[in-house]
ROTORTOR-643880 format. One record per residue (C-alpha): x, y, z; residue number from 1; chain. Coordinates in steps of 0.2 Angstrom, whole numbers. Layout:
BEGIN
       X       Y       Z   num   chaine
       X       Y       Z   NUM        A
...
END
This chain:
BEGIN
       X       Y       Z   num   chaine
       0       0       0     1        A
      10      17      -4     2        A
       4      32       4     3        A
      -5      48      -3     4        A
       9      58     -10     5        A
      12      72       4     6        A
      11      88      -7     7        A
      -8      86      -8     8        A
      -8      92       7     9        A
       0     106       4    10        A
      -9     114      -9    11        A
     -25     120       1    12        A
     -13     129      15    13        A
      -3     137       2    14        A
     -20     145      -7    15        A
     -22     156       3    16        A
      -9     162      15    17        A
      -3     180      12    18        A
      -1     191      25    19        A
     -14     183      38    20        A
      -3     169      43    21        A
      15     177      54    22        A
      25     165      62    23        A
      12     156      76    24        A
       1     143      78    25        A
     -19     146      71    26        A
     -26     141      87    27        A
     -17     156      96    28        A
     -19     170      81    29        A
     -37     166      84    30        A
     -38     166     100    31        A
     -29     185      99    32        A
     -41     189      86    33        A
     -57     187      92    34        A
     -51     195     108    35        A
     -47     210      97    36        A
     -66     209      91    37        A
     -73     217     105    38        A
     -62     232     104    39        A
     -63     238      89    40        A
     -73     250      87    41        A
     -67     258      68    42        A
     -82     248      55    43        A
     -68     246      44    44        A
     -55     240      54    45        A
     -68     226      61    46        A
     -71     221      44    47        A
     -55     217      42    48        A
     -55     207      57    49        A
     -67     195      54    50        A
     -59     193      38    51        A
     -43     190      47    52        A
     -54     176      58    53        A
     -61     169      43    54        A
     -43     165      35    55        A
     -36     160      50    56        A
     -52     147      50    57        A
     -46     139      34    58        A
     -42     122      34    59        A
     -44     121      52    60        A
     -64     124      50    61        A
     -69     127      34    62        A
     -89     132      42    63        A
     -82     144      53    64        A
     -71     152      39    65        A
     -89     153      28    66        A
     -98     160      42    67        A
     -85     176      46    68        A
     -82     177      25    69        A
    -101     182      24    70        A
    -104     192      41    71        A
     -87     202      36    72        A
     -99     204      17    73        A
    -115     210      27    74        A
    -104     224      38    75        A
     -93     228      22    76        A
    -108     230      12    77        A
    -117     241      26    78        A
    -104     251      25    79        A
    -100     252       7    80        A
     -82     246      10    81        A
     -77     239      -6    82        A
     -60     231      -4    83        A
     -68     223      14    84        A
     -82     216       1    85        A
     -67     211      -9    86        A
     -58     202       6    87        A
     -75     192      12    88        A
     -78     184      -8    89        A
     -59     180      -7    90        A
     -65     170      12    91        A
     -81     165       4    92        A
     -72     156     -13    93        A
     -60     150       0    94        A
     -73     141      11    95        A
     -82     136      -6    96        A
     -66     128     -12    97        A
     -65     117       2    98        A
     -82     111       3    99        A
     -80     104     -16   100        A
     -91     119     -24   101        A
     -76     121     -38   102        A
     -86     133     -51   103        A
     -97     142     -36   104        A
     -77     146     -29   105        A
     -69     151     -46   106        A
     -85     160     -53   107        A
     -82     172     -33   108        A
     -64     172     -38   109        A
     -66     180     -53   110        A
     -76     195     -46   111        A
     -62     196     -31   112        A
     -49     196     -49   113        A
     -60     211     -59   114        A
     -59     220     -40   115        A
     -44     218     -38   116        A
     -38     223     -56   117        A
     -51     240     -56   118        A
     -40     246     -38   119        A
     -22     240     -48   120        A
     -20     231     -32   121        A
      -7     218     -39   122        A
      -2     208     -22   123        A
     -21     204     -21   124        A
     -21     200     -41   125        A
      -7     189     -39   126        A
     -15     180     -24   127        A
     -31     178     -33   128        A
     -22     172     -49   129        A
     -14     156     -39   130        A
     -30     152     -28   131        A
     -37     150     -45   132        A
     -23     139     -52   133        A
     -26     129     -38   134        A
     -45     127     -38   135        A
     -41     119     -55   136        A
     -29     110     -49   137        A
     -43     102     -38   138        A
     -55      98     -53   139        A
     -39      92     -66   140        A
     -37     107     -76   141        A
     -19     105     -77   142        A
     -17     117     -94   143        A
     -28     131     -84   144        A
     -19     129     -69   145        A
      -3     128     -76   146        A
      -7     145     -87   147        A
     -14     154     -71   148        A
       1     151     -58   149        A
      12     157     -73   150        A
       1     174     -75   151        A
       4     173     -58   152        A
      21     175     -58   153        A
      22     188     -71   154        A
      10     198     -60   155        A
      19     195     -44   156        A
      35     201     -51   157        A
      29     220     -54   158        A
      29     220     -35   159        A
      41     231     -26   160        A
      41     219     -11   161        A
      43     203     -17   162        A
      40     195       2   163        A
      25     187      -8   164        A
      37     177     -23   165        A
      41     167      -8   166        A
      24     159      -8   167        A
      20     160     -27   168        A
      36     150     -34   169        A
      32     137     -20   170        A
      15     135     -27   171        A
      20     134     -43   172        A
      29     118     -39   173        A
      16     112     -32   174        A
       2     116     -46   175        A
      13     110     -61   176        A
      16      91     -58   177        A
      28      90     -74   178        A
      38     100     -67   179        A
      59      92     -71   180        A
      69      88     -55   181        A
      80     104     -60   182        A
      66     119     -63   183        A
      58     111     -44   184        A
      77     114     -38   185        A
      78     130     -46   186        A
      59     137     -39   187        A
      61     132     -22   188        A
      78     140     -21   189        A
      72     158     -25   190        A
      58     153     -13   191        A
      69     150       0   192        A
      82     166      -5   193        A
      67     178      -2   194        A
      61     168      14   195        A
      76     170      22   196        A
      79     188      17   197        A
      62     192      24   198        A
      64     182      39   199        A
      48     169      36   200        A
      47     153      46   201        A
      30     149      38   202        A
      41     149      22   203        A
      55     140      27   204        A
      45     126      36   205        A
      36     124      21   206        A
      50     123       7   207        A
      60     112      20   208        A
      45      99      19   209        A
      43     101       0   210        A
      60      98      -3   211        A
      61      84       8   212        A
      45      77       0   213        A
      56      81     -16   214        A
      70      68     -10   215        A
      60      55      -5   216        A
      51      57     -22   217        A
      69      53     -29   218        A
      73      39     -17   219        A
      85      50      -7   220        A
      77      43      10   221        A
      93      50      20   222        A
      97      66      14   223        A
      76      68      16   224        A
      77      64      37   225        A
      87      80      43   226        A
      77      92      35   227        A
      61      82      43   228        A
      66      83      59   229        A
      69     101      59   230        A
      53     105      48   231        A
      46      94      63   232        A
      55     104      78   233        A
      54     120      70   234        A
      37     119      67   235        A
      32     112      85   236        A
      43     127      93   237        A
      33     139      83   238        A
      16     132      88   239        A
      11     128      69   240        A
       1     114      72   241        A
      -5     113      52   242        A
      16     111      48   243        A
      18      99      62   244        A
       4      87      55   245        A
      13      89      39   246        A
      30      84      46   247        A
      22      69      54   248        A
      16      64      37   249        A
      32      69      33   250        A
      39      55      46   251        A
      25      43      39   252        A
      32      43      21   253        A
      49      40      27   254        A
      43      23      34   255        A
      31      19      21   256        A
      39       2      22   257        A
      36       0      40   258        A
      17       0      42   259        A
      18       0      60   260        A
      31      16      61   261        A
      18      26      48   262        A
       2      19      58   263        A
      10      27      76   264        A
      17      43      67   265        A
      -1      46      58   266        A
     -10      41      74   267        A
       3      56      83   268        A
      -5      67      69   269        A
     -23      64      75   270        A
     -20      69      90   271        A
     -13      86      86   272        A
     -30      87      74   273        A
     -41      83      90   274        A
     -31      93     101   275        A
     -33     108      90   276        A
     -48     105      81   277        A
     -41     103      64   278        A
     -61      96      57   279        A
     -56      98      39   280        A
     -42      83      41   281        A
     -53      73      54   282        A
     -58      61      41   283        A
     -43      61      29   284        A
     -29      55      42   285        A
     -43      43      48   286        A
     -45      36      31   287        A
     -25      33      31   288        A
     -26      27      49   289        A
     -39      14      45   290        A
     -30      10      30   291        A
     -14       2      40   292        A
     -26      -2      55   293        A
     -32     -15      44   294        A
     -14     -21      37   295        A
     -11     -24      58   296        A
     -25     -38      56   297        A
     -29     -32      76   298        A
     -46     -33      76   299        A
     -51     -23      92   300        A
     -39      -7      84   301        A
     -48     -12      67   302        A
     -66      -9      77   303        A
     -60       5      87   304        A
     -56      15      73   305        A
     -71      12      65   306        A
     -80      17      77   307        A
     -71      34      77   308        A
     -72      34      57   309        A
     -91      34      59   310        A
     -91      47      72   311        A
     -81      61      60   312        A
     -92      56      44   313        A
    -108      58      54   314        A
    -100      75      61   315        A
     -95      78      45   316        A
    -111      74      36   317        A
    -120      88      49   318        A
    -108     101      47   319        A
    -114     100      27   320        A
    -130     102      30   321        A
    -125     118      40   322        A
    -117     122      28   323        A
    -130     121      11   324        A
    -141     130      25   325        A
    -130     144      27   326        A
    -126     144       8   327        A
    -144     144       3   328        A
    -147     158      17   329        A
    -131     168      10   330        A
    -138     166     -10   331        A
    -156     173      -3   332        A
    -149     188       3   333        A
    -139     190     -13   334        A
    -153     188     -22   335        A
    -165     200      -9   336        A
    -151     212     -12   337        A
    -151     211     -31   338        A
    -172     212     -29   339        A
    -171     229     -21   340        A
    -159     237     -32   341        A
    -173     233     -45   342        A
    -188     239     -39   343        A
    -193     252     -50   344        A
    -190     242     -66   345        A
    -205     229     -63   346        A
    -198     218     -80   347        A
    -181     217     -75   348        A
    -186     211     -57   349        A
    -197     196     -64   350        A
    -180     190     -74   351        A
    -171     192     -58   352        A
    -182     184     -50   353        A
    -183     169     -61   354        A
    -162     168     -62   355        A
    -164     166     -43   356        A
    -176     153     -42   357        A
    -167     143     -56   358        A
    -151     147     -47   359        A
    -157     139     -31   360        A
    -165     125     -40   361        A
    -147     121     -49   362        A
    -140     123     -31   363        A
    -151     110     -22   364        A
    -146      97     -37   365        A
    -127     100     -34   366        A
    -131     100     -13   367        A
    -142      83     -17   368        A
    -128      77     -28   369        A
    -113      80     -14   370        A
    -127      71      -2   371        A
    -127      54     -14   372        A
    -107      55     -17   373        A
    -105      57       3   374        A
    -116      41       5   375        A
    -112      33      -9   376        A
     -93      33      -1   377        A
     -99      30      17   378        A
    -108      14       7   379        A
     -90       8      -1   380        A
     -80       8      15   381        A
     -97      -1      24   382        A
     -95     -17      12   383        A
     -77     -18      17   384        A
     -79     -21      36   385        A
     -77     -38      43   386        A
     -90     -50      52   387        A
     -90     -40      71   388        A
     -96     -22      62   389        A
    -112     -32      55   390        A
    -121     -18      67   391        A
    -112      -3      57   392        A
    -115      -9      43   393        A
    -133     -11      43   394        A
    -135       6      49   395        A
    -125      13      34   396        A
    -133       4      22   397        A
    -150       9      30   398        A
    -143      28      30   399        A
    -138      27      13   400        A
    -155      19       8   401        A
    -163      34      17   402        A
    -154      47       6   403        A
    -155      39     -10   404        A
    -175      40      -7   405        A
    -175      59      -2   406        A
    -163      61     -17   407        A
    -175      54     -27   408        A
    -190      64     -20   409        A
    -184      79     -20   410        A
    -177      76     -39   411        A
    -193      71     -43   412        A
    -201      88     -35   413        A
    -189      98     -44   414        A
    -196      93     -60   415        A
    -211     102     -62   416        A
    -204     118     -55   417        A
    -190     120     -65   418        A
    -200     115     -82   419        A
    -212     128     -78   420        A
    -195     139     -77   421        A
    -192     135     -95   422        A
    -210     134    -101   423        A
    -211     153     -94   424        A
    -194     156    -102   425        A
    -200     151    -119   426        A
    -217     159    -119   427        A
    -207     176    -112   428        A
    -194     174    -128   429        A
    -210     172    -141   430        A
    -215     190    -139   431        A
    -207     202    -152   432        A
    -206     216    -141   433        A
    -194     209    -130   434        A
    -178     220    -128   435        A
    -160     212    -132   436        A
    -155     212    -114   437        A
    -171     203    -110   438        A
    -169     192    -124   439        A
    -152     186    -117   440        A
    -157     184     -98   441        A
    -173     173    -106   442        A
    -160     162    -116   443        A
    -149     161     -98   444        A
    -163     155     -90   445        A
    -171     143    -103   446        A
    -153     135    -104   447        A
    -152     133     -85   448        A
    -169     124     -86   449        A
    -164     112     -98   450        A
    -149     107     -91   451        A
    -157     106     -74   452        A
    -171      95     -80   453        A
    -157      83     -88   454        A
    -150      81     -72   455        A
    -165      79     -63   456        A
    -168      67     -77   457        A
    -153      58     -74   458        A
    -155      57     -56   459        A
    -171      50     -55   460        A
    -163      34     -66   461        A
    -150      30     -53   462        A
    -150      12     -46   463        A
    -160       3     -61   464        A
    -168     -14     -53   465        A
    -175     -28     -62   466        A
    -190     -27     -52   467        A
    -193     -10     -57   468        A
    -194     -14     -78   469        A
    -208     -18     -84   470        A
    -204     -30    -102   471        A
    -213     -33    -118   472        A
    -206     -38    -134   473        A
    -201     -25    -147   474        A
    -191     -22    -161   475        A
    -176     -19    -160   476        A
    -172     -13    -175   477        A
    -187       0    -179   478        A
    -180       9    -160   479        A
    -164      12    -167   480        A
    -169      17    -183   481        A
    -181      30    -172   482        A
    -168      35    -159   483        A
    -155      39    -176   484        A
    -170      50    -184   485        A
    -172      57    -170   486        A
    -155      62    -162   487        A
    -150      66    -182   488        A
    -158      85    -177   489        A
    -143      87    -162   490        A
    -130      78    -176   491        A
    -136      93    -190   492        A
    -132     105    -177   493        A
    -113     101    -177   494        A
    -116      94    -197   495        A
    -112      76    -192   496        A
    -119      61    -202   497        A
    -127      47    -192   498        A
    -130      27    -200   499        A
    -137      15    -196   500        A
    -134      -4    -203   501        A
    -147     -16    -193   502        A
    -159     -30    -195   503        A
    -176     -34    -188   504        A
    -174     -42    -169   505        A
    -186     -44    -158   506        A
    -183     -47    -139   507        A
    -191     -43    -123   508        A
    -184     -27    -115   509        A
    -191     -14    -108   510        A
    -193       1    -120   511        A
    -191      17    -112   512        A
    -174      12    -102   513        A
    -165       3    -116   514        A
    -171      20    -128   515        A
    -160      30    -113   516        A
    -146      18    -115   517        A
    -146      21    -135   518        A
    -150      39    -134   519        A
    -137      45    -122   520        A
    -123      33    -133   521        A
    -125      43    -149   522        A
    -129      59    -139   523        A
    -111      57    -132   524        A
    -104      50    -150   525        A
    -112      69    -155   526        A
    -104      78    -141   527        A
     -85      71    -140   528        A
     -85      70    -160   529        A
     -78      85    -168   530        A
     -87      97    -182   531        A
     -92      85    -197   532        A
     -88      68    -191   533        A
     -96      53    -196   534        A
    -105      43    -182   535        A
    -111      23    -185   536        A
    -123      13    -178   537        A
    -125      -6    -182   538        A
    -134     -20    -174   539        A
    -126     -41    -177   540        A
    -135     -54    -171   541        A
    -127     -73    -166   542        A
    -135     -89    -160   543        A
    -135     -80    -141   544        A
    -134     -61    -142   545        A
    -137     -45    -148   546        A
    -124     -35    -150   547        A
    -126     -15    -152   548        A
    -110      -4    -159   549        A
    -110      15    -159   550        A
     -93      22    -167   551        A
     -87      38    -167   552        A
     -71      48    -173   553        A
     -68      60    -160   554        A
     -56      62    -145   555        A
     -57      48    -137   556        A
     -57      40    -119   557        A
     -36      44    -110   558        A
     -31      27    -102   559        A
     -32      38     -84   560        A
     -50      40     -87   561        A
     -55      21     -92   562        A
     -56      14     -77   563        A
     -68      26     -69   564        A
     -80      31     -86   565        A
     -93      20     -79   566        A
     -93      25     -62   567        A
    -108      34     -53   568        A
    -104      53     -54   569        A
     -86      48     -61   570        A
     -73      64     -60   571        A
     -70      58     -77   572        A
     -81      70     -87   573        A
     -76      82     -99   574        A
     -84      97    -111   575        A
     -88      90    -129   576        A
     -79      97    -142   577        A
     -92     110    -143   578        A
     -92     113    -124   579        A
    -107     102    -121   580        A
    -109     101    -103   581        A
    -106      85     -93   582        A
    -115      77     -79   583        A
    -103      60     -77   584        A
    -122      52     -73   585        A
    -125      44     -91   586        A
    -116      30     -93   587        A
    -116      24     -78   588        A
    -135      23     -79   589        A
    -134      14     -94   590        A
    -123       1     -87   591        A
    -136      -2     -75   592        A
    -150      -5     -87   593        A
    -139     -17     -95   594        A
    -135     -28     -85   595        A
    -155     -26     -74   596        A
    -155     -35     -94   597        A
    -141     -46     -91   598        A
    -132     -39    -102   599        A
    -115     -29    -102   600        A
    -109     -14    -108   601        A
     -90      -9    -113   602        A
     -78       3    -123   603        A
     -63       1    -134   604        A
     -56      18    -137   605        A
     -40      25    -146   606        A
     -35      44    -139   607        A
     -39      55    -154   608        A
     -45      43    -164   609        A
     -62      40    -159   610        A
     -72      28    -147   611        A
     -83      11    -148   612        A
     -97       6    -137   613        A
    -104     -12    -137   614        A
    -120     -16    -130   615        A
    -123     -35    -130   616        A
    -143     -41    -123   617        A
    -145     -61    -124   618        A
    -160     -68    -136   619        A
    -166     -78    -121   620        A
END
């Protein structure tokens, strides 16, 4: 078992340091901060407190930074202190970012980069420019990432202090994984030039650790160990509690070969997070813990860490639903806000008003989604535990039952809103006096609609049973030939030719779901194949099967993304050439109605030269 590869860790903290961090712990600077609070009396100056707190909060709580991010926003606004509305999106994105709401984070990010550009403030554009590398770091951008922490550079370098390069070259490492051995060298030295010119521990403890991780990357375990052990001691003399959990990881990689050495310094590593209240890494040193717990073969350990396994994802699992409360709370006042501002212009308002409802409709499919993934996970590990966690089990299989049915209702409510949404939409965009501003809103919101209508569709299709499908025989043939003629409309609109090479077969199936599974092949045929392309779609028969081919000569499936494509909200979607959007719900659904047939599903697929899906059903 090989550990997780230790910069990960890094890459969050580094995000968002700047100046809020000097050289002590988080749990102390908050403590001195919040006892600042009740002193301050200047509006502005409090404002920049809480966003202080907030930052400081990051990684250690990530509810707690959301919460002062949007009372800092509240007070800023009140006061109509811009650069304090700047600094709460700047927490907000950063809390966001945690909480796995990537284009939520990047879309706040943008408006703290436009801020910050209008004011020619170019510490704070050079800041925002590497958070932003990073968020698509965190959703496998590497090209955007890679182009964003270069911009960033070239902005930071205007500065006349450069105490900030420090930070941004060590990102860079960090954020461009093809980085040669030499250009990581070269980086981290001008990191640690200007660290030690400006006197900055945080700094130095943190290139310490990367070039330590660096060495043991390379095999160089020895020269690794000294600088561990100070990154470790330096870090513990400071009272930097986030480094010393690092450098404990740190210790853990060192040993990888020693699972009992990398189980007790992980297991030191936990106690710092209790100790201190790290939540955000609650779970993900538990997962490593259990992880070598389990290679002990001690089953009392095994059981104990289970137990506190289920406590942090039940912790975790309410601090969510905080959390989407908060976020929901935090997008009606935006939305409030935006109402009032519009009062006197009685059109405008009803668009407004409609972009809000749409936007909360789309938020309550993303929060719904993050529930299923969350249980879905807490499922997986669930199946793994041995005979004594019979009890556990149950109960996560019941709690995941549970939230698969309120998923499902509350897809299923979301339906007939959001088509009225769109109905509204498109009877609004028939009228000829519509202005061109309206016009565009109308489309904005018609678009929302359909795509949150997809996925509603596509959520209310997960977990296909046999039980639930009701057969009768049809033709084979004359549904392709009608699912071709129909998605030959969606082909003409990229000029694409579709054809179809089948026989008449009958078999028993259930119509409607085996359609799905045909459509949503030559719809992604249509969407990952480029202007002009032919498509084909043949049917063979043999003395057991029915075998159904849909071709394509697009991009293609990359080998990292093959063993995932058929996973249940799989992180390996992408745009269509065209910049189709992309749910990662499709296939998997079709697999499921496959094999409810008993049936199978696979893929071969050459990068860049297109992709073949094979759909075999037996005759019997």
């Amino acid at each position: 078992m090989n550990l997780p590869k230790l910069t990960r860790y890094f890459v969050p903290f580094l995000l968002f340091c700047l100046c809020y961090c000097p050289a002590q712990g988080q749990t102390v600077l908050i403590q001195q901060e919040q006892h600042r609070l009740s002193s301050i009396k200047d509006s502005n100056n409090l404002v920049n407190s809480l966003n202080r707190l907030g930052m400081l909060y990051y990684l250690k709580n990530p509810d707690s930074c959301f919460y002062y991010g949007i009372k800092a926003k509240a007070m800023a606004a009140r006061q109509h202190y811009s650069k304090g509305e700047t600094g709460a999106d700047n927490v907000i994105a950063s809390a966001l970012f945690l909480k796995g709401l990537f284009r939520e984070s990047l879309q706040l990010f943008s408006e703290v980069l436009s801020a910050s550009k209008l004011r020619s403030d170019t510490a704070s554009t050079t800041q925002v420019l590497m958070n932003m590398a990073t968020v698509y770091l965190g959703i496998q951008d590497s090209v955007k990432a890679k182009t964003l922490s270069r911009l960033a550079i070239q902005t930071g370098e205007k500065l006349k202090k450069d105490s900030m390069m420090s930070m941004v070259y060590a990102n860079y490492c960090i954020v461009n994984a093809a980085l040669t051995q030499d250009s990581i060298r070269y980086y981290l030295n001008k990191s640690q030039k200007i660290a030690t010119r400006y006197k900055d521990m945080q700094m130095l403890i943190v290139i310490m650790q990367l070039q330590a991780d660096e060495l043991l990357n390379e095999g160089r375990k020895q020269e690794a160990l000294p600088m561990i052990q100070r990154a470790l001691s330096d870090s513990q003399n400071a009272g930097m509690e986030y480094f010393e959990i690092n450098s404990l990881g740190l210790y853990a990689a060192y040993y990888q070969d020693k699972p009992d050495s990398v189980l007790s310094y992980y297991n030191r590593a936990y106690q710092v997070i209790q100790a201190k209240g790290y939540v955000y890494l609650k779970v993900k040193v538990l997962k490593i813990i259990l992880a070598y717990t389990e290679m002990s073969g001690n089953k009392d350990k095994i059981i104990d860490v289970h137990r506190l396994m289920e406590t942090a994802l039940a912790a975790e699992n309410d601090q969510l639903k905080k959390f989407i409360g908060d976020y929901i709370k935090y997008n009606a006042i935006q939305d409030d806000n935006t109402l009032l501002e519009l009062k006197n212009e009685s059109n405008k308002t009803k668009i407004w008003l409609l972009i809000s409802v749409c936007i909360v409709s789309i938020l309550l499919i993303l929060i719904i989604y993050r529930m299923y993934h969350i249980s879905s996970h807490l499922n997986k590990k669930s199946r793994e535990q041995n005979s004594q966690m019979k009890k556990t089990l149950g109960d996560l299989e019941q709690s995941q039952a549970d939230n698969t049915r309120m998923m499902k209702i509350a897809a299923h409510d979301l339906r007939n809103p959001i088509g009225g949404i769109t109905s509204v939409a498109t009877l609004m965009l028939d009228d000829p006096n519509r202005s061109d501003e309206d016009r565009m809103m109308l489309e904005l919101i018609k678009t929302s609609g359909q795509n949150s209508l997809e996925l509603v569709s596509d959520l209310l299709q997960v977990h296909t049973h046999v039980e639930d499908m009701k057969k009768e025989p049809i033709d084979l043939y004359q549904m392709l030939y009608y699912c071709v003629d129909l998605m030959r409309f969606k082909a003409e609109a990229k000029m694409q030719q579709i054809t179809l090479h089948a026989a008449p077969v009958t078999l028993s199936v259930n119509r409607e779901k085996m359609w799905r599974v045909v459509s949503n092949l030559i719809a992604n045929a249509i969407k990952f194949s480029p202007t002009g392309a032919n498509i084909s779609v043949q049917m063979t028969e043999n003395s057991n099967n029915v075998i159904i081919q849909v071709e394509d000569h697009g991009i293609g499936i990359p080998l990292e993304m093959k063993d995932k494509i058929f996973d249940m909200f799989t992180e390996a979607k992408r745009q269509g050439t065209a910049g189709e959007q992309a749910f990662g719900l499709g296939l998997a659904i079709s697999k499921q109605i496959v094999e409810a047939h008993g049936g199978s599903i696979w893929f071969n697929s050459d990068k860049g030269n297109g992709t073949t899906f094979y759909v075999q059903l037996p005759l019997a």
